[in-house]
Structure formats: structure tokens, C-alpha cells
C-alpha positions in Angstrom: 115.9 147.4 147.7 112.4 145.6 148.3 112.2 142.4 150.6 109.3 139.9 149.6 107.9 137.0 152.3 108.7 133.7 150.2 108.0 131.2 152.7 107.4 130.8 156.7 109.1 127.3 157.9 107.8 125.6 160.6 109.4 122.2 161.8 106.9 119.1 162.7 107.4 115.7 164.3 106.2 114.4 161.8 104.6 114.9 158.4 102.7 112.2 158.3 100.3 113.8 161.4 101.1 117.4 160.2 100.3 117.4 156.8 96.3 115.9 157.2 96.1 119.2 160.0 96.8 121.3 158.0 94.6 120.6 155.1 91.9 120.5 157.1 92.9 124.0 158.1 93.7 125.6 154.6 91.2 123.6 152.7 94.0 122.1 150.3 96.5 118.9 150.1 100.9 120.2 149.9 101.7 121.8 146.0 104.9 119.9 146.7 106.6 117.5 149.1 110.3 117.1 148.4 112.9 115.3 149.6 116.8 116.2 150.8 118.9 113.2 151.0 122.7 112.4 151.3 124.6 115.4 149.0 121.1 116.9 148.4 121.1 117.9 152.6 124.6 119.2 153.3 123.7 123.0 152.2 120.8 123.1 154.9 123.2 121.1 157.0 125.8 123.8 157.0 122.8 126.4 156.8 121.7 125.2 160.1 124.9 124.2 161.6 123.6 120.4 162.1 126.1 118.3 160.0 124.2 114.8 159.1 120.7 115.8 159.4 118.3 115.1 156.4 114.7 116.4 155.5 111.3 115.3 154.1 109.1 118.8 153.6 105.5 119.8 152.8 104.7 123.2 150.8 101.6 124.6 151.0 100.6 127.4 148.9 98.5 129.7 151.4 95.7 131.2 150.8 94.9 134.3 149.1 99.0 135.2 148.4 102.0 133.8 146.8 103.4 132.7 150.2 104.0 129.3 150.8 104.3 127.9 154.2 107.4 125.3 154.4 106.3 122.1 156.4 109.9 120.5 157.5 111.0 117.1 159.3 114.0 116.7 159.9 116.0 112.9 160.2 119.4 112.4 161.5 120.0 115.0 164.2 118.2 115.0 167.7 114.9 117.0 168.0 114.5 119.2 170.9 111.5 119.2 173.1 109.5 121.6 174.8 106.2 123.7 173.8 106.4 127.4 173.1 104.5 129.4 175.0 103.1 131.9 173.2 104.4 134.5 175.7 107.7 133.2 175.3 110.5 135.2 173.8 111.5 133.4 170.7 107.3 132.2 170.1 106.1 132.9 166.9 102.6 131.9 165.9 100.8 132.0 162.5 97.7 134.0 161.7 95.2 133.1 159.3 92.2 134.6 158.0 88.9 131.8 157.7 85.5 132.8 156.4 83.5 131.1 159.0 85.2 130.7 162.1 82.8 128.1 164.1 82.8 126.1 160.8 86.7 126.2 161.4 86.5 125.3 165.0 84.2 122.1 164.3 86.4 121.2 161.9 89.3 121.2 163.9 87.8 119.4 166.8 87.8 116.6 164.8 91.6 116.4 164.6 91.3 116.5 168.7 92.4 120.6 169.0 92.2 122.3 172.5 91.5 125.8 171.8 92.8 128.2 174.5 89.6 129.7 175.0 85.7 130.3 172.8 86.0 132.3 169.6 86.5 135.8 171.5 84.9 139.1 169.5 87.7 141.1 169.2 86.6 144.7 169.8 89.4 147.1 169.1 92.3 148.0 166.9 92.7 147.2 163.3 90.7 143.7 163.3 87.8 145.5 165.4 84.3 143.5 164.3 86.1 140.6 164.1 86.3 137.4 165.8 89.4 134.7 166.8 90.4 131.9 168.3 93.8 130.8 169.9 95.4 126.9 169.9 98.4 124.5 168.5 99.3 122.3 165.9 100.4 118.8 167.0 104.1 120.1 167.2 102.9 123.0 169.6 103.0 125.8 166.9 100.8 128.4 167.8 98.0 129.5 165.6 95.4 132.0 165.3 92.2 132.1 163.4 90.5 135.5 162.6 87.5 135.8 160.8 86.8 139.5 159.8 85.1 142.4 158.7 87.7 145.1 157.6 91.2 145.9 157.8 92.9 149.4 158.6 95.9 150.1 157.4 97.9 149.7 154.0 96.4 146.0 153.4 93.4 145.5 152.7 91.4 141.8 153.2 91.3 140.2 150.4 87.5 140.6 148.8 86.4 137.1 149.6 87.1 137.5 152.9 85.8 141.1 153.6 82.3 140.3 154.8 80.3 139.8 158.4 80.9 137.9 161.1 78.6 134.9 161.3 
């Protein structure tokens, strides 16, 4: 039996400052935004185990796969606080391939990103040529841009993105 990546779900503030971010980032507005209200909530309630709460969501298709990346804020229940470090057990982060990454970095600036340090050349392992940068989302999610130059491994890039450095 196969398993197949549907979605990755990542809970914001707020949509209304999320979803601007990250169109900026992957170049395109939600293919979706839905709503769960009243009867419509209770399965993600019970999914959850946070009786009450409802949900406005963003889906974005990601680039270059069939993947969408799930965009959720949540209403009724009581948001917990805190950043995840990325060193922290539990921290996920979400990786993303971008053509030209000081074109990306400019970009984001705009939107009032602190990156954790300059682009960084990344000189070994399977991304080796590359280059990548390190920050978070308005929520604290933690994200990483690559732009590269190969890939070892069972996956190759994807053609487009398969080229020099810049």
C-alpha cells in the first residue's frame, strides 16, 4: 500500500495577514478558501479534540506538484502562543525551491521578513551548489528557501528549476 502527501496544514493568526505572504512567496493567490461553520466544524472538532472551535482556510496549490498547502484559522477555541524554534522538538519548517533567490529575499523584505542570516552557499550533501536562506512567516512557521543546481537521489528538480545559481 502506497501513501501520497495531499496537503501540509499549517495554522495562522490570521488569514487575512497570511494569505498576502504567501503569495508573494509562491507567486500565486489561494485555489480555494472555504469555510467550516456550525454542523460543517464538528468532524474537525472531534478530529482535533476541540469541541466548538470553527475554521476559515486558504489552499494553495504548490508549485511544481499536486500538493496543496492547507492555510487554517481557527475561531472559537483559545490559540496558544509561543514561537517554534526550529531546534525545537515538535518544529517543523517548510522547504521550497525559488529560481532566484535574492529576487526572493527582496521580495520578502517588503512584507518586513527577518531572515536568520545572508543567503548561505550550501556546499555539501544532496543540495551541494546551491544556495538558502532561513526565516518565519507572521505566525512563526519556519521556512526555507533553496535555490539549486541538482538533486541526488530518487527526485529529481523539476526542469525549470534545475539551473545555476545566480
Amino acid at each position: 500500500m502506497r501513501t501520497f502527501v495531499d496537503h501540509v496544514g499549517i495554522v495562522v493568526r490570521s488569514l487575512e495577514e497570511s494569505v498576502p505572504f504567501y503569495e508573494a512567496i509562491l507567486g500565486a493567490p489561494p485555489i480555494q478558501r472555504v469555510t467550516w461553520r456550525g454542523k460543517d466544524a464538528e468532524y474537525v472538532a472531534t478530529m482535533v479534540a476541540h469541541p466548538g472551535l470553527e475554521l476559515d482556510v486558504a489552499f494553495f496549490q504548490l508549485p511544481t506538484s499536486e500538493t496543496l498547502l492547507e492555510m487554517i484559522e481557527y475561531t472559537g477555541v483559545q490559540p496558544t502562543g509561543g514561537k517554534l524554534d526550529p531546534m525545537q522538538i515538535s518544529a517543523m519548517h517548510l522547504g521550497m525551491y525559488v529560481e532566484d533567490l535574492n529576487a526572493s529575499v527582496e521580495r520578502l523584505k517588503a512584507f518586513g521578513v527577518t531572515f536568520r542570516s545572508a543567503p548561505v552557499d550550501i556546499p555539501y550533501g544532496p543540495y551541494k551548489g546551491g544556495r538558502t536562506i532561513y526565516f518565519n512567516d507572521p505566525n512563526g512557521i519556519n521556512i526555507q528557501l533553496m535555490q539549486v543546481v541538482g538533486r541526488s537521489g530518487e527526485v529529481p528538480l523539476p526542469p525549470e528549476l534545475a539551473k545555476a545559481p545566480s
